[in-house]
N, CA, C and O atoms as CSV, one atom per row, in Angstrom:
chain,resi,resn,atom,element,x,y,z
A,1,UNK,N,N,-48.272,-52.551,82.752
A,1,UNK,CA,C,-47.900,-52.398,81.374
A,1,UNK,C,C,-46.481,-51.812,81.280
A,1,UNK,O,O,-45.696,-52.337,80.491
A,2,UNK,N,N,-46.050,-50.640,82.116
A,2,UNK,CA,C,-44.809,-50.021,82.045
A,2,UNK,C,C,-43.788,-51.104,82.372
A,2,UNK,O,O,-42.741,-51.268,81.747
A,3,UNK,N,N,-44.179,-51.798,83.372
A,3,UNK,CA,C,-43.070,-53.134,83.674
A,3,UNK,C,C,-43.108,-54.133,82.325
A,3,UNK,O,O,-42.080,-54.606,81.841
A,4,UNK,N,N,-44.098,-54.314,81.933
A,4,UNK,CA,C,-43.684,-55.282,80.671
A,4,UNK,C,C,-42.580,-54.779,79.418
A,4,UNK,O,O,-41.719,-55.316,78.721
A,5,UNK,N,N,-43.234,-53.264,79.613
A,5,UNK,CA,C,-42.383,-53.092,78.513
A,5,UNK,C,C,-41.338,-52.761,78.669
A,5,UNK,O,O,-40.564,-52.781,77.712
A,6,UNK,N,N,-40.886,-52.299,80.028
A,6,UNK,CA,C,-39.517,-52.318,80.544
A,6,UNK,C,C,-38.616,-53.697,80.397
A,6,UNK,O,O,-37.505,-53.525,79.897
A,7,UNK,N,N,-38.943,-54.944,80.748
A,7,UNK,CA,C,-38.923,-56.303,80.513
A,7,UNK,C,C,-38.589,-56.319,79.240
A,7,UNK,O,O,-37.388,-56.305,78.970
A,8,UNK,N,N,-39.286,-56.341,78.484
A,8,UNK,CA,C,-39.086,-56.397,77.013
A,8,UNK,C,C,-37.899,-55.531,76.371
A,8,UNK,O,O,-37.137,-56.043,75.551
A,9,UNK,N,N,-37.813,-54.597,76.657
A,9,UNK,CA,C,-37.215,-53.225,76.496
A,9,UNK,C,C,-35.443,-54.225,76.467
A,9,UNK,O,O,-34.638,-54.502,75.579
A,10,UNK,N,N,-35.538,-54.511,78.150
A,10,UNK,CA,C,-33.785,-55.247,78.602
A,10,UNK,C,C,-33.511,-56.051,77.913
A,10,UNK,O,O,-32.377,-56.215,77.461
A,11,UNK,N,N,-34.769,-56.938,77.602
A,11,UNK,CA,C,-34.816,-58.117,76.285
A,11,UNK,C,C,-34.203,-58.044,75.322
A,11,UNK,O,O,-33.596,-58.942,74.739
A,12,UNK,N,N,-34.305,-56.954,75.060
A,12,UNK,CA,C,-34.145,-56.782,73.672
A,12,UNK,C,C,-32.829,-56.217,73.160
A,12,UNK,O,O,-32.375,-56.348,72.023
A,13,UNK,N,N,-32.027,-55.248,74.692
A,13,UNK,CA,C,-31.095,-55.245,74.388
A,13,UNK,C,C,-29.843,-56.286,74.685
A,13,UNK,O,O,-28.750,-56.426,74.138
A,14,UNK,N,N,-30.414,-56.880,75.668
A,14,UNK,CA,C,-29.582,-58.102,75.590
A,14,UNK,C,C,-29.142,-58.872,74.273
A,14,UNK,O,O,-28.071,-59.415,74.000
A,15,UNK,N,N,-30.574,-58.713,73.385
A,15,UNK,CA,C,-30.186,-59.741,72.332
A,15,UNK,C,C,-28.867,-58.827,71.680
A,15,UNK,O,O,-27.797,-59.342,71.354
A,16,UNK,N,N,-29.149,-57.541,71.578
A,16,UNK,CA,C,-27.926,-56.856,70.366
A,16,UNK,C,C,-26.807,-56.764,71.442
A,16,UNK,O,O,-25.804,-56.443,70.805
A,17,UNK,N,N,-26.440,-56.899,72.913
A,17,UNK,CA,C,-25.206,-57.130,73.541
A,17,UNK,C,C,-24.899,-58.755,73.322
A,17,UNK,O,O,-23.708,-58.998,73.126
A,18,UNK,N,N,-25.629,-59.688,73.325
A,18,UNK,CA,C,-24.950,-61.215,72.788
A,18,UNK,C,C,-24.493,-61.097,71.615
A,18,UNK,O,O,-23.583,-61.866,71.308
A,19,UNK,N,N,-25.082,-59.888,70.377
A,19,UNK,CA,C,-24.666,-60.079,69.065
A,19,UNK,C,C,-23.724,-59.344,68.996
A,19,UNK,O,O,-22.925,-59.607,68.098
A,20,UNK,N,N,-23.461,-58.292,69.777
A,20,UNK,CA,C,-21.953,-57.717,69.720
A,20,UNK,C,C,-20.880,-58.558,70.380
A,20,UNK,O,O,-19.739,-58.374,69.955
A,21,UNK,N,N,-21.043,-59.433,71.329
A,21,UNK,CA,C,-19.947,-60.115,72.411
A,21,UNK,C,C,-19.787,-61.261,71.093
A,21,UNK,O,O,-18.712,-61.859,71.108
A,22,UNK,N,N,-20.340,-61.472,70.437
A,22,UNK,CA,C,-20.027,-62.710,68.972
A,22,UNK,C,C,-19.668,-62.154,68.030
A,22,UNK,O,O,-18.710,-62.544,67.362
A,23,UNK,N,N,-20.481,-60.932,67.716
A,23,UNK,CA,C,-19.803,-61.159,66.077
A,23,UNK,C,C,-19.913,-59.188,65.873
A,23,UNK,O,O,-20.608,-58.687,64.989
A,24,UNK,N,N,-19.092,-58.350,66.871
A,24,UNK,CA,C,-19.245,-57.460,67.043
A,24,UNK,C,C,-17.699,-57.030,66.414
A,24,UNK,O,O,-17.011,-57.904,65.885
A,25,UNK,N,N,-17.287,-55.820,66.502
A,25,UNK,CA,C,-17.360,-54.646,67.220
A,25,UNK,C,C,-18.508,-54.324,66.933
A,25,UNK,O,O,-19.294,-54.138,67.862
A,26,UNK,N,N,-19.060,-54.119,65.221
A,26,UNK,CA,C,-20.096,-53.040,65.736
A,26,UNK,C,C,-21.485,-54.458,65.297
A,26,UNK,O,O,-21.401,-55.676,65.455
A,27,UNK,N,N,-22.719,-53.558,64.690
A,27,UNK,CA,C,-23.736,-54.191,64.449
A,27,UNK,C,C,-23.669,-55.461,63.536
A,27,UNK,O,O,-24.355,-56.483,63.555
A,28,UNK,N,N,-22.637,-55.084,62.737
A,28,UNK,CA,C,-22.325,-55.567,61.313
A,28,UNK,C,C,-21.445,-56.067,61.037
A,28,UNK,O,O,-21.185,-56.390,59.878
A,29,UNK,N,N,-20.496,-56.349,62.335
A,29,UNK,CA,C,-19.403,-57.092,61.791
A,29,UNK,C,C,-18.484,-56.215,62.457
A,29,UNK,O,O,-18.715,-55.558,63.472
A,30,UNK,N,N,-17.167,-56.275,61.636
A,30,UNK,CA,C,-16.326,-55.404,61.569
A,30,UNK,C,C,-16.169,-53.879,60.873
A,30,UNK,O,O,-15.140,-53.205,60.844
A,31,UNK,N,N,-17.580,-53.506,60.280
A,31,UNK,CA,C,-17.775,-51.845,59.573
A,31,UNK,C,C,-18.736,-51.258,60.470
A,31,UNK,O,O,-19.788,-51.739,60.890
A,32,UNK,N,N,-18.270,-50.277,60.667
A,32,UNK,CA,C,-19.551,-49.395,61.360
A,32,UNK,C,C,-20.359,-48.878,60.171
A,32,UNK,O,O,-19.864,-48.393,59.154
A,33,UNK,N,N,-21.575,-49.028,60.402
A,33,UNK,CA,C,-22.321,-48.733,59.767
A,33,UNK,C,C,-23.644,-47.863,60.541
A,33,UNK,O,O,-23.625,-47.841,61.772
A,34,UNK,N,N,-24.843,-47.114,59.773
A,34,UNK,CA,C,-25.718,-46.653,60.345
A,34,UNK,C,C,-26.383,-47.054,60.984
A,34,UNK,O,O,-27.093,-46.310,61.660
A,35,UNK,N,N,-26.490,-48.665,61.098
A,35,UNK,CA,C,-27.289,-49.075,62.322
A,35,UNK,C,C,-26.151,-49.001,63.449
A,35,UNK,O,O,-26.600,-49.874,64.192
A,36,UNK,N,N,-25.138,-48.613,63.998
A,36,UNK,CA,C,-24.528,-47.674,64.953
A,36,UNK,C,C,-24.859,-46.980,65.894
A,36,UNK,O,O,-24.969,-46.871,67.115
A,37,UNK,N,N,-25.072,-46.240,64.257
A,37,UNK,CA,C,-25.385,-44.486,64.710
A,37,UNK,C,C,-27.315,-44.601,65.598
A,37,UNK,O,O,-27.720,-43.878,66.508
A,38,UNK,N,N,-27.948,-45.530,65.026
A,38,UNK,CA,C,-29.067,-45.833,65.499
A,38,UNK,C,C,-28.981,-46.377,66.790
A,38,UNK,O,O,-29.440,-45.765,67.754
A,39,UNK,N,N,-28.309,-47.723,66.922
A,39,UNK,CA,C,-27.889,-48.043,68.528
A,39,UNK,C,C,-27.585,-47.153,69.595
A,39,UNK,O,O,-27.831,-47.354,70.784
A,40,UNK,N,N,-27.008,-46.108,69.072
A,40,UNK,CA,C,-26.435,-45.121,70.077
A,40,UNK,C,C,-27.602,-44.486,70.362
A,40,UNK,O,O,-27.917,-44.416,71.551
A,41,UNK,N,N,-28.402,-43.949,69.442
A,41,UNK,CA,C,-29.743,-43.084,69.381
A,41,UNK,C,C,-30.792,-43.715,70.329
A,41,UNK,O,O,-31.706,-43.079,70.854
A,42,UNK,N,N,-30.531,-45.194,70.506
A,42,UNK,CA,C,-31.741,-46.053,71.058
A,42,UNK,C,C,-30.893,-45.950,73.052
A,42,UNK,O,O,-31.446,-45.977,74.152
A,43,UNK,N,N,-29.909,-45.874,72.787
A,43,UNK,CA,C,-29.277,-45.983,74.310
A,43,UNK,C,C,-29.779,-44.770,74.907
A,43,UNK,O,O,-30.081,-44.842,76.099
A,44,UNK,N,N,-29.942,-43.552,74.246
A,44,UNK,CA,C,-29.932,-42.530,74.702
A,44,UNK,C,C,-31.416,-42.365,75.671
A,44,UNK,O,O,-31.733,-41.824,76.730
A,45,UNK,N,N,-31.989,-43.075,74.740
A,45,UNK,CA,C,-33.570,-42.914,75.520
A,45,UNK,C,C,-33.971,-44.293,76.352
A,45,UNK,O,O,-35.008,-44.506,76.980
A,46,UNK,N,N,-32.740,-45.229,76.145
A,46,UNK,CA,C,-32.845,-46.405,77.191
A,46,UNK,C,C,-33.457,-46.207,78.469
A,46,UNK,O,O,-33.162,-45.238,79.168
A,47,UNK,N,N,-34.380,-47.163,78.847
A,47,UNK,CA,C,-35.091,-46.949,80.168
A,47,UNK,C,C,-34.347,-48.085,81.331
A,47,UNK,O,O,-34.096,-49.205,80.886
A,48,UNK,N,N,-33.994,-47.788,82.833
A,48,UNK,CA,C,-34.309,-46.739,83.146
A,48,UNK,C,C,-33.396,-45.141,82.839
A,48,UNK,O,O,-33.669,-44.009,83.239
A,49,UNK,N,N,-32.352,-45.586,82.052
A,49,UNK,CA,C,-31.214,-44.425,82.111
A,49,UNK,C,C,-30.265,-44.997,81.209
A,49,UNK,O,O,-29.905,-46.144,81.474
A,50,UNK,N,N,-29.645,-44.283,79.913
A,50,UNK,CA,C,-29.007,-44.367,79.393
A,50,UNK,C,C,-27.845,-45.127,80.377
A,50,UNK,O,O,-27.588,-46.328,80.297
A,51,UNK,N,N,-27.157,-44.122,81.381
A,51,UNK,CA,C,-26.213,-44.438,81.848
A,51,UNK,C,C,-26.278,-46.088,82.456
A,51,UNK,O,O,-25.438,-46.869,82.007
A,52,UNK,N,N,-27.003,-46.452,83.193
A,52,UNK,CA,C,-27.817,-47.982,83.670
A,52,UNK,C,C,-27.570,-49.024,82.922
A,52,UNK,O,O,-27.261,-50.129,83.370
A,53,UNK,N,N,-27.718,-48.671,81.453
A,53,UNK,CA,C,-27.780,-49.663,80.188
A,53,UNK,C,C,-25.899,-49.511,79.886
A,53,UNK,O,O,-25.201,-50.524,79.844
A,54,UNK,N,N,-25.561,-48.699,79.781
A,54,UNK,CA,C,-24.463,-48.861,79.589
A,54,UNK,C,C,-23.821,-49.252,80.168
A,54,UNK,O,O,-22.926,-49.931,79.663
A,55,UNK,N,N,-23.899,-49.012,81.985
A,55,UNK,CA,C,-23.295,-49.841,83.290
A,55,UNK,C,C,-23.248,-51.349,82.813
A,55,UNK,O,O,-22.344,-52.173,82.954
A,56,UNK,N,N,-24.802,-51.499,82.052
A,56,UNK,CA,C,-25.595,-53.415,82.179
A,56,UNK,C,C,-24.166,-53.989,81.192
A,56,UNK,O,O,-23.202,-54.672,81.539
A,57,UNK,N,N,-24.619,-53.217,79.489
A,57,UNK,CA,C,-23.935,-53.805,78.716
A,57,UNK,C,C,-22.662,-53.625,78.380
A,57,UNK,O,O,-22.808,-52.942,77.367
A,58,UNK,N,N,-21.629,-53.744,78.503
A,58,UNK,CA,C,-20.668,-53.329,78.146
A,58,UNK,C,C,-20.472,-53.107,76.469
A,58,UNK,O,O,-20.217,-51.997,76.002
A,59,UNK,N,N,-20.669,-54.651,75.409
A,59,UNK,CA,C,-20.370,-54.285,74.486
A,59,UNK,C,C,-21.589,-52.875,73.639
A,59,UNK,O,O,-21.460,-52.455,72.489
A,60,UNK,N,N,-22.286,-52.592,74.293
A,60,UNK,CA,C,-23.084,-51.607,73.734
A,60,UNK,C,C,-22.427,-50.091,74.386
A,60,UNK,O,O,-22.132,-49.082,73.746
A,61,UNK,N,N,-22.338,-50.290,75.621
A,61,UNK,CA,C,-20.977,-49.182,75.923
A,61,UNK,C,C,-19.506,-48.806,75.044
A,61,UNK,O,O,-18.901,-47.740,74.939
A,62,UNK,N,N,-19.272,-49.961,74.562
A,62,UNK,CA,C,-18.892,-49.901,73.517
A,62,UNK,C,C,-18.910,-49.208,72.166
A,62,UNK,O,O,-17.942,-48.499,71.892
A,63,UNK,N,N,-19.952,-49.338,71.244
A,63,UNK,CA,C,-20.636,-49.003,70.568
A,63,UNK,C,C,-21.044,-47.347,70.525
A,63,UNK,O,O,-20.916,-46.604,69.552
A,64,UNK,N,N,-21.460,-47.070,71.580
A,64,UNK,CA,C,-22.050,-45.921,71.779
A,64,UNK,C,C,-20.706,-45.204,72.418
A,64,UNK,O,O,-20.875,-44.071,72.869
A,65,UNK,N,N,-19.844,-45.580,72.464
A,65,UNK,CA,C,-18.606,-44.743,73.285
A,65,UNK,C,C,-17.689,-44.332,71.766
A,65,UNK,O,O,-17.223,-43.228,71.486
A,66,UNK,N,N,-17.628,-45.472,71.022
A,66,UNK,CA,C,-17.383,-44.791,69.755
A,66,UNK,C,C,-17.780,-44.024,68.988
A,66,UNK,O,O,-17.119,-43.000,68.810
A,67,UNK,N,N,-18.935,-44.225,68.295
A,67,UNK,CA,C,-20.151,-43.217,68.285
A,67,UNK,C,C,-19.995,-41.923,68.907
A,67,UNK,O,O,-19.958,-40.832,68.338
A,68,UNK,N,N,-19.927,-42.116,69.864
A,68,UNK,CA,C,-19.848,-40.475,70.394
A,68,UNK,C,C,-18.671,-39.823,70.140
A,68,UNK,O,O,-18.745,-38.597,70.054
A,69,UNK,N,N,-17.576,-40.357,69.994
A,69,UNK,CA,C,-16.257,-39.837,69.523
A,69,UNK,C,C,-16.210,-39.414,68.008
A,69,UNK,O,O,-15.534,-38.422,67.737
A,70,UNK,N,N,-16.877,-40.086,66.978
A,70,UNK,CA,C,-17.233,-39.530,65.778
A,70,UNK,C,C,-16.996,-38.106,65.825
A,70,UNK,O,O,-17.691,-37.425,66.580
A,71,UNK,N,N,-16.114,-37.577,65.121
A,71,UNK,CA,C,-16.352,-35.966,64.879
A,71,UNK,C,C,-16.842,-35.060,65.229
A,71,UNK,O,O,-16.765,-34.305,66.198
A,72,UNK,N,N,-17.699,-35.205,63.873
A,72,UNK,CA,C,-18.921,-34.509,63.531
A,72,UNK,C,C,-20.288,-34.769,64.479
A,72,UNK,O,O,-21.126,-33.940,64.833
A,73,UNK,N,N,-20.227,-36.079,64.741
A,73,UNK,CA,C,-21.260,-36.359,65.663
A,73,UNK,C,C,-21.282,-35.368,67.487
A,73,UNK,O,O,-22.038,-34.736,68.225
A,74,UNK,N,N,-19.584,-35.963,67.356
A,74,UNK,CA,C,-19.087,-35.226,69.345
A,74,UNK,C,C,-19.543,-33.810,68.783
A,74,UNK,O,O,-20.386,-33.425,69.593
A,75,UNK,N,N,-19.384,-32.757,67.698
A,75,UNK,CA,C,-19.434,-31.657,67.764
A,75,UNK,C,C,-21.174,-30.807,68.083
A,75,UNK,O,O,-21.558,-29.865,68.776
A,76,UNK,N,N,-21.995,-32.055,66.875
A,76,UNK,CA,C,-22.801,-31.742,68.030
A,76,UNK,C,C,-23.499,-32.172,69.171
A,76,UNK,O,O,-24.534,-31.854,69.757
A,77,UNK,N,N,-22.726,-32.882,69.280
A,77,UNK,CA,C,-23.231,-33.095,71.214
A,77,UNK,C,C,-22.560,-32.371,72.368
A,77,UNK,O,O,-22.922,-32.252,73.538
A,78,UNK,N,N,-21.086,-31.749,71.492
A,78,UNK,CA,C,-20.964,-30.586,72.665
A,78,UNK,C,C,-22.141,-29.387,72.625
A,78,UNK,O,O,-22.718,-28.915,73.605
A,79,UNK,N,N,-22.327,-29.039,71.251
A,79,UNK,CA,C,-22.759,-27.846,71.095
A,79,UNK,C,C,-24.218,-27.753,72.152
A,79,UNK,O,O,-24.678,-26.818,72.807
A,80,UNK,N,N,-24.507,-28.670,72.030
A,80,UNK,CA,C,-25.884,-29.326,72.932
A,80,UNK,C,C,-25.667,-29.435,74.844
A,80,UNK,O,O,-26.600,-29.458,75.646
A,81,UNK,N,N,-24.309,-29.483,75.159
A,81,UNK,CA,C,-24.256,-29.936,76.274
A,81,UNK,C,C,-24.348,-31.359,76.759
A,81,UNK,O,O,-24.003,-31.777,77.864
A,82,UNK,N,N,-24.939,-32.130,75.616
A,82,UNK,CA,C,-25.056,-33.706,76.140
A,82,UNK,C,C,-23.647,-34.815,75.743
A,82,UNK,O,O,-23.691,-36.042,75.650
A,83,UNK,N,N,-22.566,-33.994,75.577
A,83,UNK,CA,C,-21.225,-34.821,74.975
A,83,UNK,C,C,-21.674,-36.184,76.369
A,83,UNK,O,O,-22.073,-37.168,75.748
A,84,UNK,N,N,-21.695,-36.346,77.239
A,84,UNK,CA,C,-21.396,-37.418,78.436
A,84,UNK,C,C,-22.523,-37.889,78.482
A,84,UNK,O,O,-23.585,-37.266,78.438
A,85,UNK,N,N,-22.271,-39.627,78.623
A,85,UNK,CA,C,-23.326,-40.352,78.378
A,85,UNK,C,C,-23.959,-39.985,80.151
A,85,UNK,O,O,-23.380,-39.735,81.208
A,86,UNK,N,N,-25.425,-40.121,79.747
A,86,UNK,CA,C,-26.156,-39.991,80.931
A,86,UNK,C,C,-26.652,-38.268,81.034
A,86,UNK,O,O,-27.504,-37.871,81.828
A,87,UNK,N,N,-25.936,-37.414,80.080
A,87,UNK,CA,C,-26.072,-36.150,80.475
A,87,UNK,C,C,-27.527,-35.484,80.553
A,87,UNK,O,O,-28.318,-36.007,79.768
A,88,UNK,N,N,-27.896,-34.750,81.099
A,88,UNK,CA,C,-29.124,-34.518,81.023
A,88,UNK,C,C,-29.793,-33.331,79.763
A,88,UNK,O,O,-29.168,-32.288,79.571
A,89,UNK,N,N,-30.930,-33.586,79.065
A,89,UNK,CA,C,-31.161,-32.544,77.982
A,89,UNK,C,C,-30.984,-31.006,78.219
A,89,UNK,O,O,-31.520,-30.741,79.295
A,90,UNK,N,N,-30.492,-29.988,77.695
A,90,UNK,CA,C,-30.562,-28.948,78.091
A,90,UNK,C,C,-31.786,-28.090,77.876
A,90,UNK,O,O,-31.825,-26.946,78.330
């Protein structure tokens, strides 16, 4: 079962890295919008490793590399310790 849904899991981000390599930068086109901020949220808990998925996809490395530069967002992910993708929870 864990392998299927791992399977499924890559599946699935493949589909939103073909839809960024077409009609990207972000989810939506050319506006970042909150489904973004959600993509980034979904990388984080990517299996097997955030970092892995981001190695795979580039344009979602993408995505989530901006995202993290956001402000307000980087501020709190320093405050947290997790500013670097892959970082581990504190």
């Amino acid at each position: 079962m864990k392998a299927k849904a791992a399977a499924r899991e890559a599946r699935l981000f493949d589909l939103v890295e073909n839809r960024l390599a077409k009609e990207g930068p972000y989810l939506v086109g050319e506006r970042f919008t909150a489904a973004d901020l959600y993509l980034f949220m979904l990388t984080i808990w990517a299996n097997p490793s955030e970092r892995a998925l981001l190695e795979r996809c580039r344009n979602i490395a993408r995505v989530a590399t901006t995202v993290r530069a956001r402000p307000r967002l980087k501020a709190a992910l320093e405050s947290h310790g997790v500013l670097e993708a892959g970082a581990p929870s504190p």
